[in-house]
N, C-alpha and C positions, 0 to 999 in steps of 0.2 A: 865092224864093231859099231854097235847102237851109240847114239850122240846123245848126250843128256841133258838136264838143265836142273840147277839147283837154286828152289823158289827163294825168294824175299819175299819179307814180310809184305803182305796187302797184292800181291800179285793174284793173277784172277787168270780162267782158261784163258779167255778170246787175247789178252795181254799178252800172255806168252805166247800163244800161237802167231798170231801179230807179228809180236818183237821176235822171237827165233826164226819163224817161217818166212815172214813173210806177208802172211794176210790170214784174217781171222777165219778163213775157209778148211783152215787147219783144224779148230777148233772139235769137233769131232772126233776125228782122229787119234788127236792129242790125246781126249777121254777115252777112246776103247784102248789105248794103249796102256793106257794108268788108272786100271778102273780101281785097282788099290787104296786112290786116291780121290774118289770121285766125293768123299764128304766133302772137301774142304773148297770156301768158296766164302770170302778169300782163303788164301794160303797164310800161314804162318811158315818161316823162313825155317830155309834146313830141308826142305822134301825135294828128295830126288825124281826128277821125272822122265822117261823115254821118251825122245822125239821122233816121230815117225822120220822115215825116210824119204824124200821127193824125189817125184817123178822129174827126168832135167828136160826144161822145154827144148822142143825142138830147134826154135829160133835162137837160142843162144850156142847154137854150134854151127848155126848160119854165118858164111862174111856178110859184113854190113850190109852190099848193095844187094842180097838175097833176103834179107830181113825188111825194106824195104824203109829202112833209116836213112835220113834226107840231110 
């Protein structure tokens, strides 16, 4: 099941890609998935948006000393 997020007022893509994802490298993504929604910029509160899904790094299914955290 897709993960969603639903704007507040004055939120903006790179924000929510950011604040859900992660990092603004989202941001893209975010828009091909919501092109429904691609006028709004900011948001007015109340729009439901698809979160892409991520890819899970590799390192974070590493033990620590294969991650090379000190």
């Amino acid at each position: 099941m897709a993960k969603t997020y639903t704007t507040v007022q004055g939120d903006m893509w790179d924000s929510i890609a950011y604040t859900q994802m992660g990092s603004t490298d989202y941001t893209d993504r975010l828009l091909n998935l919501n092109r429904q929604s691609r006028m709004y910029y900011p948001f007015p509160a109340g729009i439901v948006l698809i979160l892409p899904e991520l890819e899970k790094n590799i390192l974070d299914t590493l033990p620590p000393w294969k991650r090379g955290v000190q």
